[in-house]
C-alpha atoms as an extended CHARMM CRD file, in Angstrom:
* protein
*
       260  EXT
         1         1  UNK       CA            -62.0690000000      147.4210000000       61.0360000000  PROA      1               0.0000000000
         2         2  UNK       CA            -59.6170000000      149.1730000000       63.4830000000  PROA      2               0.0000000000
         3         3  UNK       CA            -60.5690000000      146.6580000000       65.8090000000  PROA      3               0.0000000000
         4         4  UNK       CA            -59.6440000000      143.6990000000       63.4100000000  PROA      4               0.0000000000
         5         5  UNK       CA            -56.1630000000      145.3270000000       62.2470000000  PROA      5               0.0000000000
         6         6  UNK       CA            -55.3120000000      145.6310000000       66.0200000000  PROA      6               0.0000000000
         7         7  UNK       CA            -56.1540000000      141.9960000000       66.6620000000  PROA      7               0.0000000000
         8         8  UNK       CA            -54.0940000000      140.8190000000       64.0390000000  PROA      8               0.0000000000
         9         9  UNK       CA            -51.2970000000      143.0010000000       64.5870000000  PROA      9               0.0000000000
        10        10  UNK       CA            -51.2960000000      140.9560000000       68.3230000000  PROA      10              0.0000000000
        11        11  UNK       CA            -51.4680000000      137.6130000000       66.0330000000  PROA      11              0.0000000000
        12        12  UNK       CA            -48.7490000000      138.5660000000       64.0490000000  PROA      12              0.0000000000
        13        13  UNK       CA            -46.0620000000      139.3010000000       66.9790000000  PROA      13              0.0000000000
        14        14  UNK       CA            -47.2110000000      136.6790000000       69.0680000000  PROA      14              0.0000000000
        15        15  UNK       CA            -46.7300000000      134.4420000000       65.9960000000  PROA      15              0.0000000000
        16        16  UNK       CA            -43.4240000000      136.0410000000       65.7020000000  PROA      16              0.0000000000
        17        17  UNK       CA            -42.2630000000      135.8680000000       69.1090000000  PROA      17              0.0000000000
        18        18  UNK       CA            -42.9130000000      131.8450000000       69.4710000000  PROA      18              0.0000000000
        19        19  UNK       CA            -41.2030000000      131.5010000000       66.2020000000  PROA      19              0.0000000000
        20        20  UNK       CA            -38.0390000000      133.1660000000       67.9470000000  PROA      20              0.0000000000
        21        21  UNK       CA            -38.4340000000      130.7840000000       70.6640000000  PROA      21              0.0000000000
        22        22  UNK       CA            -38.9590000000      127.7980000000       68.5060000000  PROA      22              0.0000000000
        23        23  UNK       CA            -35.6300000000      128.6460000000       66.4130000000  PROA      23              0.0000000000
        24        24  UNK       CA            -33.6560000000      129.2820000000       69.9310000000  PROA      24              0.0000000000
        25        25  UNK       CA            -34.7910000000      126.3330000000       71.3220000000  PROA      25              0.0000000000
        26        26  UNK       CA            -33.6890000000      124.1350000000       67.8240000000  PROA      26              0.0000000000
        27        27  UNK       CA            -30.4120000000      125.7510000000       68.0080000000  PROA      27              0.0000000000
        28        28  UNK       CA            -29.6450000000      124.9870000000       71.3330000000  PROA      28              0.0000000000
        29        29  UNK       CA            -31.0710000000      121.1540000000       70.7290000000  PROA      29              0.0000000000
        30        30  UNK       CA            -28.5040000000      121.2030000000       67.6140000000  PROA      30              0.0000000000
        31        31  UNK       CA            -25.3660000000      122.2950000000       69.7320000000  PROA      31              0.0000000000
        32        32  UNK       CA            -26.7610000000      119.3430000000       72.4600000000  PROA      32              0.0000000000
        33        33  UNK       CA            -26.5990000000      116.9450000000       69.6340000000  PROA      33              0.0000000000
        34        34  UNK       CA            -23.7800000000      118.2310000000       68.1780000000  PROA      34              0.0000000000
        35        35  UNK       CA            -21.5230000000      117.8410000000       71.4630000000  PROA      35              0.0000000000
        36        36  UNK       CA            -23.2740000000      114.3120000000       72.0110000000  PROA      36              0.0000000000
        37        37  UNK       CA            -22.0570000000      112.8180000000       68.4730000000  PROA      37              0.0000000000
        38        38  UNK       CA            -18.5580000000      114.2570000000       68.6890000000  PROA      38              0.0000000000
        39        39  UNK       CA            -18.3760000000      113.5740000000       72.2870000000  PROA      39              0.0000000000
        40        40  UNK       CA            -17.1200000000      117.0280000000       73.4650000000  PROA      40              0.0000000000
        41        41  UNK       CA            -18.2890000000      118.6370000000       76.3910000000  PROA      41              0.0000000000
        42        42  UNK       CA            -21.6750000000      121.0710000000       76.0410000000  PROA      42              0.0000000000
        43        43  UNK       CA            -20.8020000000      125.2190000000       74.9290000000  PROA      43              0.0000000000
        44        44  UNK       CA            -19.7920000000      127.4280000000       78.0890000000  PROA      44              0.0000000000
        45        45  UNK       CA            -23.4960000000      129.3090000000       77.2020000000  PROA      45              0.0000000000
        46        46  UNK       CA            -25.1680000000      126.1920000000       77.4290000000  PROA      46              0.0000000000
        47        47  UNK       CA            -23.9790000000      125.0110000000       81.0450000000  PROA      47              0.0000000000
        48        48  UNK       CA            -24.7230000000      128.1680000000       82.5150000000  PROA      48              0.0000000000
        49        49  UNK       CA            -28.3910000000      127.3430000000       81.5340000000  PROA      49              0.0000000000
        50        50  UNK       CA            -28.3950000000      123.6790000000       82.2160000000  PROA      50              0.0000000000
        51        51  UNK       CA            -30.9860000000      124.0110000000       84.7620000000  PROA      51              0.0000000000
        52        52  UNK       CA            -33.0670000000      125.7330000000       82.2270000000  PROA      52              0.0000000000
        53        53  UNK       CA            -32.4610000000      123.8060000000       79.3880000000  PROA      53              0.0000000000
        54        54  UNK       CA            -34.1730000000      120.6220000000       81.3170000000  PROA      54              0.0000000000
        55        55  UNK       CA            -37.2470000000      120.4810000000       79.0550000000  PROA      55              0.0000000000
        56        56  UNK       CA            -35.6830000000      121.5190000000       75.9290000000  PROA      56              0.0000000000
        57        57  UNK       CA            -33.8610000000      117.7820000000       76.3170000000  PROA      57              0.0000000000
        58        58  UNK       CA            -36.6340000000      116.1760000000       75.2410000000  PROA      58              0.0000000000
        59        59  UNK       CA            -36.0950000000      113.6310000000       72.3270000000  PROA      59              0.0000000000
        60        60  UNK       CA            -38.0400000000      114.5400000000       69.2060000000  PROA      60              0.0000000000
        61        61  UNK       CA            -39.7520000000      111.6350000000       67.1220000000  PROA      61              0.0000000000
        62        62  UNK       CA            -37.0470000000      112.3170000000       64.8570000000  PROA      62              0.0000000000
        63        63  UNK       CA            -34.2760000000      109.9650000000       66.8740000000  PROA      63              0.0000000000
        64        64  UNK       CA            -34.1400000000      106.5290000000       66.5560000000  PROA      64              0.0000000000
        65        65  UNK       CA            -33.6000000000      103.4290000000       69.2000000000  PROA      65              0.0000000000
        66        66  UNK       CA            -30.0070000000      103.0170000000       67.3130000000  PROA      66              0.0000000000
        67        67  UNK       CA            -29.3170000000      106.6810000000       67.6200000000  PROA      67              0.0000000000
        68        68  UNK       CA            -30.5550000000      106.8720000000       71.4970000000  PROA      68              0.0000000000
        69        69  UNK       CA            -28.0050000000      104.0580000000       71.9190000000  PROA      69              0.0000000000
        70        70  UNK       CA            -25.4820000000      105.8790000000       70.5680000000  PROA      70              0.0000000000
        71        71  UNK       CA            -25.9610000000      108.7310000000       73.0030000000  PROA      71              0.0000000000
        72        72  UNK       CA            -25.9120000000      106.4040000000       75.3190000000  PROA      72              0.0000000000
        73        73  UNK       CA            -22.8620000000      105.2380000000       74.9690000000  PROA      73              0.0000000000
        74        74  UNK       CA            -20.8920000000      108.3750000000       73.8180000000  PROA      74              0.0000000000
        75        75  UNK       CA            -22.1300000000      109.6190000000       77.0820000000  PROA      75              0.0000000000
        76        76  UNK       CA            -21.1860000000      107.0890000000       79.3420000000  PROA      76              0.0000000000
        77        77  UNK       CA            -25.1790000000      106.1210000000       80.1790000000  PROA      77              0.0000000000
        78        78  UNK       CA            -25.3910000000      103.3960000000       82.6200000000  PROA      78              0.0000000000
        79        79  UNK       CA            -28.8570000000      102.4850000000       81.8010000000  PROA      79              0.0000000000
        80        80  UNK       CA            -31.6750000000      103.2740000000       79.4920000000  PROA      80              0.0000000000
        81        81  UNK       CA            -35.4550000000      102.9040000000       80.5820000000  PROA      81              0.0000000000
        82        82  UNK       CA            -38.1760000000      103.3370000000       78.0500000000  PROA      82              0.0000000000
        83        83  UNK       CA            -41.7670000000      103.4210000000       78.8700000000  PROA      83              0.0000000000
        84        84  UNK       CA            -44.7300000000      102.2540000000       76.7900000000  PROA      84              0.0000000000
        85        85  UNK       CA            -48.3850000000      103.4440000000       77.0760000000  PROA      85              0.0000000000
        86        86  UNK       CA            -51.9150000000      102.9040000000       76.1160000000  PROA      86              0.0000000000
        87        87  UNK       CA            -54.3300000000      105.9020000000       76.5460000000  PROA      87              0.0000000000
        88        88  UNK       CA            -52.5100000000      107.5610000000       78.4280000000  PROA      88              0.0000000000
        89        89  UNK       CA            -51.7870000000      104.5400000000       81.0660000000  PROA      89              0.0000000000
        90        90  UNK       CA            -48.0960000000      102.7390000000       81.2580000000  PROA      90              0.0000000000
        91        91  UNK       CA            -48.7600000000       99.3430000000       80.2470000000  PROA      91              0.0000000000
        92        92  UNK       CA            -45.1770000000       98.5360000000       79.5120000000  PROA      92              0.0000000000
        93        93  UNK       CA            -41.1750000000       99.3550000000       80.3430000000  PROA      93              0.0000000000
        94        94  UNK       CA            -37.9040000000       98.2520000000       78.7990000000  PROA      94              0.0000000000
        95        95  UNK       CA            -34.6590000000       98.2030000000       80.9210000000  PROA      95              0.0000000000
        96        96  UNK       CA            -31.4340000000       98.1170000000       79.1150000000  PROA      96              0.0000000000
        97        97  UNK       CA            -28.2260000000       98.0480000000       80.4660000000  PROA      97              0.0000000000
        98        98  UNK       CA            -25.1000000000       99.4450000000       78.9270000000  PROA      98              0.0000000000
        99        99  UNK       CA            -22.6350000000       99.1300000000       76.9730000000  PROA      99              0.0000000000
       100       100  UNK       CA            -23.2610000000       94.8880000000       76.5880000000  PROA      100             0.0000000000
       101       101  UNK       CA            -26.8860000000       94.5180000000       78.0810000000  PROA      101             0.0000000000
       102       102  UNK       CA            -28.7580000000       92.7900000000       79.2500000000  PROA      102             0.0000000000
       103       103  UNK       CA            -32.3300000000       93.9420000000       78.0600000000  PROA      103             0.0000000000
       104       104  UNK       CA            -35.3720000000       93.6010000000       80.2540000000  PROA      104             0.0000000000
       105       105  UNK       CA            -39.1500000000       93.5570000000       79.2490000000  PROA      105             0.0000000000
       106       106  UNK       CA            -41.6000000000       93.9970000000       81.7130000000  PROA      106             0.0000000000
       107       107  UNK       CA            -45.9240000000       94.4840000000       81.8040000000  PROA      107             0.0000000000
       108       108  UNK       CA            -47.0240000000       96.7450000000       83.7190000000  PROA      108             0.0000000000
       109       109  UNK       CA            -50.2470000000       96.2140000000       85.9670000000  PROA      109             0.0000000000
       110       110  UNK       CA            -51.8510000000       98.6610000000       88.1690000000  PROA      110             0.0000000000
       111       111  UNK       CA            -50.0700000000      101.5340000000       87.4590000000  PROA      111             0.0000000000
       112       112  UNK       CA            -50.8250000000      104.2530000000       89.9690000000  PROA      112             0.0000000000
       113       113  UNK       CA            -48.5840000000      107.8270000000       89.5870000000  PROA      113             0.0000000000
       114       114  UNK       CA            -47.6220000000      110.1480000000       92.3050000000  PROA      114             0.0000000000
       115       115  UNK       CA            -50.5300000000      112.4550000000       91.8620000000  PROA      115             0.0000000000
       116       116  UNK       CA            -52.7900000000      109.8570000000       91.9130000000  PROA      116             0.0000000000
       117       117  UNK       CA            -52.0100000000      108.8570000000       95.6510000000  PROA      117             0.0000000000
       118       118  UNK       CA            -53.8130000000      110.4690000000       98.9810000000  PROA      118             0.0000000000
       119       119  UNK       CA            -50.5910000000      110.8710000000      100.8260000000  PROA      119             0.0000000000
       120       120  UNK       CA            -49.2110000000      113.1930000000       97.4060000000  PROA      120             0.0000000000
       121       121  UNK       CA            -50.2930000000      116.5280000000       99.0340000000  PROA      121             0.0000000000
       122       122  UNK       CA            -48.3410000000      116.1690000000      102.1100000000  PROA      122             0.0000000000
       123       123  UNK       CA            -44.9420000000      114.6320000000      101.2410000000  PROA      123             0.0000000000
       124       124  UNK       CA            -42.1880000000      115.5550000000       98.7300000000  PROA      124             0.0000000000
       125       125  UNK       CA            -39.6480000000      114.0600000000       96.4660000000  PROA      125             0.0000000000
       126       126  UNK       CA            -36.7170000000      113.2340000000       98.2510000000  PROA      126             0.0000000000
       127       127  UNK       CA            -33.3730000000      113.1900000000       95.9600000000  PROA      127             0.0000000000
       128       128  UNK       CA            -31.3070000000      111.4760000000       98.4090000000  PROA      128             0.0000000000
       129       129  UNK       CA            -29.6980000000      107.8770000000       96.9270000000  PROA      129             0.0000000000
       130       130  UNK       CA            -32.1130000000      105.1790000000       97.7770000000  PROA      130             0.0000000000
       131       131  UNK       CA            -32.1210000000      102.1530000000      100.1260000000  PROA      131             0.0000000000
       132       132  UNK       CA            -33.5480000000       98.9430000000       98.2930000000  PROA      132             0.0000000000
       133       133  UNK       CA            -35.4220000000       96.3070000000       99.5300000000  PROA      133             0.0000000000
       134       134  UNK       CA            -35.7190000000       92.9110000000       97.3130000000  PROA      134             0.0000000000
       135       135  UNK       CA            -37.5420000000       90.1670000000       98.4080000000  PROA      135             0.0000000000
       136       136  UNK       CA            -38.6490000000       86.7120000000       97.2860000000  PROA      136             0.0000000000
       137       137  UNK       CA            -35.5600000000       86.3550000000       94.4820000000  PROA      137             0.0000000000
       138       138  UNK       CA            -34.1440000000       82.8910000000       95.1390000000  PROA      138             0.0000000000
       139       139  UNK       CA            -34.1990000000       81.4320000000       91.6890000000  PROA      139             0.0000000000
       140       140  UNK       CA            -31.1970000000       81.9620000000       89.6260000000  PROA      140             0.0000000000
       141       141  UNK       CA            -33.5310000000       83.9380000000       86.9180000000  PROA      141             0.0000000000
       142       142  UNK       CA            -34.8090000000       86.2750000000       90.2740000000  PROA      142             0.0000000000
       143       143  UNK       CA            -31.2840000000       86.6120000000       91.0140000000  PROA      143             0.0000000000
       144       144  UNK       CA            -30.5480000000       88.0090000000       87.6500000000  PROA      144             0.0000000000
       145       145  UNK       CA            -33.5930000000       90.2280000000       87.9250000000  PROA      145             0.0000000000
       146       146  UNK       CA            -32.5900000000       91.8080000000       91.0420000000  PROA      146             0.0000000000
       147       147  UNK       CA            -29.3100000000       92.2150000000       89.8280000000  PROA      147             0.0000000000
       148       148  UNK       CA            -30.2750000000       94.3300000000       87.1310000000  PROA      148             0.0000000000
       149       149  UNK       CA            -32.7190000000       96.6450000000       89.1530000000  PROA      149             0.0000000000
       150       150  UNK       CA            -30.0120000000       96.8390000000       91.8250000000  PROA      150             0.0000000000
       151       151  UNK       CA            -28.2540000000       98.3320000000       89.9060000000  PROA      151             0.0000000000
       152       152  UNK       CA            -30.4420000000      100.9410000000       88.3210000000  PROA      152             0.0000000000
       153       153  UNK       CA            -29.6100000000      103.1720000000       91.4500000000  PROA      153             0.0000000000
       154       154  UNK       CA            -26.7330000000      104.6630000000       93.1660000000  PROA      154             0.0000000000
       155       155  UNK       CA            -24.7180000000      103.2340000000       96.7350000000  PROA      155             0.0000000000
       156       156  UNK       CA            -27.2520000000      104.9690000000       99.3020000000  PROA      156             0.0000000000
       157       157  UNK       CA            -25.5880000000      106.7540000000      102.0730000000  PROA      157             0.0000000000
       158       158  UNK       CA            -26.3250000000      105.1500000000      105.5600000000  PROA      158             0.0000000000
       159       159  UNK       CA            -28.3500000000      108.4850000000      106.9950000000  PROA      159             0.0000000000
       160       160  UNK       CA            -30.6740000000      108.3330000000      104.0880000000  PROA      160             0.0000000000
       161       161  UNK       CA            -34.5560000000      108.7260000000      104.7380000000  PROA      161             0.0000000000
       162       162  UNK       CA            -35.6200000000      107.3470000000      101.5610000000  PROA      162             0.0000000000
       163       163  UNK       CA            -36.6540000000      103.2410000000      100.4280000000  PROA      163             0.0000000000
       164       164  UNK       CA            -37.7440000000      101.6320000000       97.4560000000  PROA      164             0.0000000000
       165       165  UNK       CA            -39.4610000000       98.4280000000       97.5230000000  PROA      165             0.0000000000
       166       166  UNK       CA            -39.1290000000       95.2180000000       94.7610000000  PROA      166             0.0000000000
       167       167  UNK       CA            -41.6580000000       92.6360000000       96.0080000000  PROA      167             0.0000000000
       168       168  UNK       CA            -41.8480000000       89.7060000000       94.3810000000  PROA      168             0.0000000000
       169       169  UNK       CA            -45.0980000000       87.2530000000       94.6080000000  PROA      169             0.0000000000
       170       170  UNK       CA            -46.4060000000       84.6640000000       91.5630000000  PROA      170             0.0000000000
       171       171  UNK       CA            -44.0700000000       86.6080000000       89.2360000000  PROA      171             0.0000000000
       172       172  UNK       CA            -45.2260000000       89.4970000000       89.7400000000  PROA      172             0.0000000000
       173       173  UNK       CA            -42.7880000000       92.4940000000       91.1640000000  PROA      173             0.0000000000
       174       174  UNK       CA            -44.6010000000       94.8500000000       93.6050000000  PROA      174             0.0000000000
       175       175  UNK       CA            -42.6570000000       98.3550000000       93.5290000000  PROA      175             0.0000000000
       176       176  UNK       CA            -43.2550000000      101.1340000000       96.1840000000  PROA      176             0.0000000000
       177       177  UNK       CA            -41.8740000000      104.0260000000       97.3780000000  PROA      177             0.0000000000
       178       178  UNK       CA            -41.3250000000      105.5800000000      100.7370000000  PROA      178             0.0000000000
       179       179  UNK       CA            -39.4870000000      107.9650000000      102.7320000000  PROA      179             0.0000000000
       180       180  UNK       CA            -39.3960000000      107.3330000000      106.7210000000  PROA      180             0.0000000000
       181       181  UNK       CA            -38.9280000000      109.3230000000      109.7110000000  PROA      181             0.0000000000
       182       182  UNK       CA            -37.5090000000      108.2840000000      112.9680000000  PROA      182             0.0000000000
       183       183  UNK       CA            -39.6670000000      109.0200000000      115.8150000000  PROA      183             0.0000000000
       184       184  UNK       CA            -38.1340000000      109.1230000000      119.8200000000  PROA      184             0.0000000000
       185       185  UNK       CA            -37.7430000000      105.8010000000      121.1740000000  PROA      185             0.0000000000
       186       186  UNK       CA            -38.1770000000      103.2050000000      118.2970000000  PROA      186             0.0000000000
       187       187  UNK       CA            -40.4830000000      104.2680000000      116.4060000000  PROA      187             0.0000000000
       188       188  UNK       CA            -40.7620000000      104.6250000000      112.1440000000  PROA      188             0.0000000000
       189       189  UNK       CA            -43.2810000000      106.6380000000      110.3490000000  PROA      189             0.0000000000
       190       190  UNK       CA            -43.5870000000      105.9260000000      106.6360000000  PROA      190             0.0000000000
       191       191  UNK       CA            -44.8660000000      107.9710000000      104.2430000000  PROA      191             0.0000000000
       192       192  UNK       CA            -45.9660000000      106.4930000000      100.6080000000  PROA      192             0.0000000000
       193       193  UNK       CA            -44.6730000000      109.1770000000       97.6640000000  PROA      193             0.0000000000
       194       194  UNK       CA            -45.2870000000      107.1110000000       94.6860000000  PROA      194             0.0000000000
       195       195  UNK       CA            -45.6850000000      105.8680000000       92.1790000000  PROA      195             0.0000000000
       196       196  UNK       CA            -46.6700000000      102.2330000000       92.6700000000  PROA      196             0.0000000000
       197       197  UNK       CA            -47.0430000000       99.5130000000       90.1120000000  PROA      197             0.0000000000
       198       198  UNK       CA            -46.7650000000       95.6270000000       89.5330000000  PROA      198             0.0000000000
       199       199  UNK       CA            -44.7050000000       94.6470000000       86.8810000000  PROA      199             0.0000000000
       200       200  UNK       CA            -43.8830000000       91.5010000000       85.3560000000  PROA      200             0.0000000000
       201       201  UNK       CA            -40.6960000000       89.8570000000       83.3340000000  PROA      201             0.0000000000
       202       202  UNK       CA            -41.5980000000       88.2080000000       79.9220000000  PROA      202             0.0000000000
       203       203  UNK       CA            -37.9600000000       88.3510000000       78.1700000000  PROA      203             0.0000000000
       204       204  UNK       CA            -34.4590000000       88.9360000000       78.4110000000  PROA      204             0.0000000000
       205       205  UNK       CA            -32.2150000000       89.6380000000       75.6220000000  PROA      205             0.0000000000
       206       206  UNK       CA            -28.3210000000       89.2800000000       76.0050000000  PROA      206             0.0000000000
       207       207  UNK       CA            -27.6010000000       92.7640000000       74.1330000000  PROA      207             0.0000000000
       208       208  UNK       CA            -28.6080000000       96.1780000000       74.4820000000  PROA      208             0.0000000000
       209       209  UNK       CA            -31.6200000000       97.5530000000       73.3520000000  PROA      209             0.0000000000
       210       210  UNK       CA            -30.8540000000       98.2300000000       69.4570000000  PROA      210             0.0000000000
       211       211  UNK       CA            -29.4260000000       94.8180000000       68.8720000000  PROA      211             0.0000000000
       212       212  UNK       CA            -32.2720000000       93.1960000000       67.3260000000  PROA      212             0.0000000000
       213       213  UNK       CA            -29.7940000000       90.2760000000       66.8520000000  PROA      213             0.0000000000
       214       214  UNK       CA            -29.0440000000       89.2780000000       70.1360000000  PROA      214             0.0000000000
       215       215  UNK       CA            -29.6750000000       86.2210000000       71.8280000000  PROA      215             0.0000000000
       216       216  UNK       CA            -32.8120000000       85.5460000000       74.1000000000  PROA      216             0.0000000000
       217       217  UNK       CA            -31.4890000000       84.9350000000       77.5420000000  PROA      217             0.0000000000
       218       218  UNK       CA            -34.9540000000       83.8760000000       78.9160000000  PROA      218             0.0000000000
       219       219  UNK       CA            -38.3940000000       83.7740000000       77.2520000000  PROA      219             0.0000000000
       220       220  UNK       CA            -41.7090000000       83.7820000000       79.5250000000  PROA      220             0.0000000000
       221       221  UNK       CA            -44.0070000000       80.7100000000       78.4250000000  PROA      221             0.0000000000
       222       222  UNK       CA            -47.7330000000       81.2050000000       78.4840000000  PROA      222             0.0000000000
       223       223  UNK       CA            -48.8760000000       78.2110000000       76.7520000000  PROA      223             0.0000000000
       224       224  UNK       CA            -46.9620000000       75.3410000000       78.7480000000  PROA      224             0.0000000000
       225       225  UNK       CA            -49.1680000000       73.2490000000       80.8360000000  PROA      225             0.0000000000
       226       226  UNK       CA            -46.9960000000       74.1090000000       84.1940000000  PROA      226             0.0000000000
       227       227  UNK       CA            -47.1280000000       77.8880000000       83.6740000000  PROA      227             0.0000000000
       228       228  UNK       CA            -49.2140000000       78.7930000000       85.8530000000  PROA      228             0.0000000000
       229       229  UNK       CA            -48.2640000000       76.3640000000       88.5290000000  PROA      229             0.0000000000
       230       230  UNK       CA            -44.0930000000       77.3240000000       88.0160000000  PROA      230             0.0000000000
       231       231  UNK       CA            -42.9240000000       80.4690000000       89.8440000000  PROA      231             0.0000000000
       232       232  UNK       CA            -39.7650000000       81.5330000000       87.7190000000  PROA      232             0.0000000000
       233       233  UNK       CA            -38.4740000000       83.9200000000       90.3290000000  PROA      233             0.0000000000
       234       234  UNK       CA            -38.4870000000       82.3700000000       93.6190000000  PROA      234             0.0000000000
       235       235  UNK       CA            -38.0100000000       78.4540000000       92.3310000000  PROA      235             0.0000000000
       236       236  UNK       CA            -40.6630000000       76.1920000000       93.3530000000  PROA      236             0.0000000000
       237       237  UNK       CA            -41.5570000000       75.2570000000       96.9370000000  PROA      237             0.0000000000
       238       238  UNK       CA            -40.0030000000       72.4900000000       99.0550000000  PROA      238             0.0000000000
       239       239  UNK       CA            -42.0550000000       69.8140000000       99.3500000000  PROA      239             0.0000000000
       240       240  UNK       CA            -43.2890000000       69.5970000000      103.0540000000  PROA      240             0.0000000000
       241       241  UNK       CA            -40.7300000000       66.9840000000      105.1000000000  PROA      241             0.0000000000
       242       242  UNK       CA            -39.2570000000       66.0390000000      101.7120000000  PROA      242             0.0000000000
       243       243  UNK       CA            -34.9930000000       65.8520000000      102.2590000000  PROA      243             0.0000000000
       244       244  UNK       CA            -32.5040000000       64.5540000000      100.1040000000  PROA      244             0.0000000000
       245       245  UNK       CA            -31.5250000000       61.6590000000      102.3860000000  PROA      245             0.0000000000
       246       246  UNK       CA            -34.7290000000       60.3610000000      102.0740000000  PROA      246             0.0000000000
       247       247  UNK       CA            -35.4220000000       60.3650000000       98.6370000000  PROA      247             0.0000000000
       248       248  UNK       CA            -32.0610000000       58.3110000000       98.4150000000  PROA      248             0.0000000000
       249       249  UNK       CA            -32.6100000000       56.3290000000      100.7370000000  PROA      249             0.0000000000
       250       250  UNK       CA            -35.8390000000       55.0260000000       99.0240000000  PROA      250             0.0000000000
       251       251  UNK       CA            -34.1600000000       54.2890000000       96.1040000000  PROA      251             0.0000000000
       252       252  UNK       CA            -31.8570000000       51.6920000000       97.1590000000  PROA      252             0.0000000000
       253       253  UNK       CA            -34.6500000000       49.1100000000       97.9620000000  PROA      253             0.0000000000
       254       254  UNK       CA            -35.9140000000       49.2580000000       94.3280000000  PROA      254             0.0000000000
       255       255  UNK       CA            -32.3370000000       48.7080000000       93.0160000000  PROA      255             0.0000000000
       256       256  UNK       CA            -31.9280000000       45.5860000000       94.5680000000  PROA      256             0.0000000000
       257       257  UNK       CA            -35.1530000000       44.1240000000       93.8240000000  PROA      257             0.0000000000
       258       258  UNK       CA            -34.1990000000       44.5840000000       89.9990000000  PROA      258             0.0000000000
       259       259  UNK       CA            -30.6530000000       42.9580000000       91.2150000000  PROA      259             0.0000000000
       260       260  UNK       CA            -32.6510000000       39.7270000000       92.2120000000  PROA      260             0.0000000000
């Protein structure tokens, strides 16, 4: 009996404690919100904490696309990227650029996270601005592509140690991520961090993410007899020792045979 009342004395406080914690934590997600609508800048209290306040940012199901736009934009968001997944496994991300778009959709294909790599134990994050590497992007589609994952990420300074990787092959965008060390005379040691994935374009909307209205830019066709043939993002290949010359050139025969 004693030992029962004690136990749920421990219940009760520990029950009474997280409910403290639950009611802070809503508060301080109310002021966030509250600054966000009005665009005002966040309570004194609250930047002091900012570090700490990190996973108390999280969106509840509560918001909306429209009102995630909104924050966006009241905020002065460059871009917003939303993942999709399937048992636990990204199968999908959506790239929108603000304020007027465009909107990205990608598949993702062979998803593989930082933890999941063998080089994760021995190398760390770096947070130093990126250099980008984009390759295979000729078409005027890839070009629009690149653009738009260009400029996902901040001008790298020169001295930075860090790369990111956009390979494109068959329409489908190979990412990676490294960091690199310099080693006496000419020599470059890479080191994989992760994550790694291939991803591939299906649409592009004009607008930003909430305008279900806005025009599609570019539509991915399965069901066309050249689709698998057609590379979208590099154009297709020259024909070997084909020139423009010549293909005018044979032209002019066949005109004046029909002249005769």
């Amino acid at each position: 009996m004693i030992r029962r009342q004690a136990r749920e004395r421990r219940q009760y406080i520990y029950a009474k404690s997280l409910e403290a914690q639950e009611r802070q934590t809503y508060e301080r997600k109310q002021q966030i919100k509250d600054a966000l609508a009005s665009g005002k800048s966040l309570p004194t209290e609250l930047r002091k904490n900012a570090k700490d306040l990190g996973r108390d940012l999280a969106f509840d199901d509560a918001q909306t696309v429209k009102e995630l736009a909104d924050a966006c934009r009241s905020n002065e968001v460059t871009d917003l990227i939303i993942l999709h997944e399937h048992r636990g496994k990204p199968d999908a991300m959506i790239v929108s650029h603000f304020p007027h778009g465009p909107t990205l959709y990608f598949t993702l294909h062979n998803v593989a996270l930082r933890h999941d790599l063998d080089s994760y134990k021995n190398t760390t994050v770096s947070e130093q601005y990126p250099h980008l590497i984009f390759d295979n992007f000729s078409s005027k589609l890839g070009e629009r592509i690149q653009d738009a994952l260009k400029y996902l990420f901040p001008v790298p300074k020169e001295d930075s140690k860090r790369v990111m990787t956009f390979s494109n092959e068959d329409d489908f965008i190979s990412f990676r991520h490294h960091v690199f060390v310099k080693i006496p005379p000419k020599q470059i040691q890479l080191a994989e961090v992760g994550p790694r994935f291939e991803m591939k374009p299906y649409e592009i909307r004009q607008g930003t993410i909430e305008q279900t209205e806005a025009e599609r830019e570019w539509v991915l066709a399965h069901y066309s007899r050249t689709a698998k043939k057609r590379s979208v993002l590099s154009g297709p290949p020259p024909r070997p020792g084909a020139s423009t010359t010549h293909q005018e050139d044979s032209r002019e025969p066949a005109k004046k045979r029909s002249r005769r």
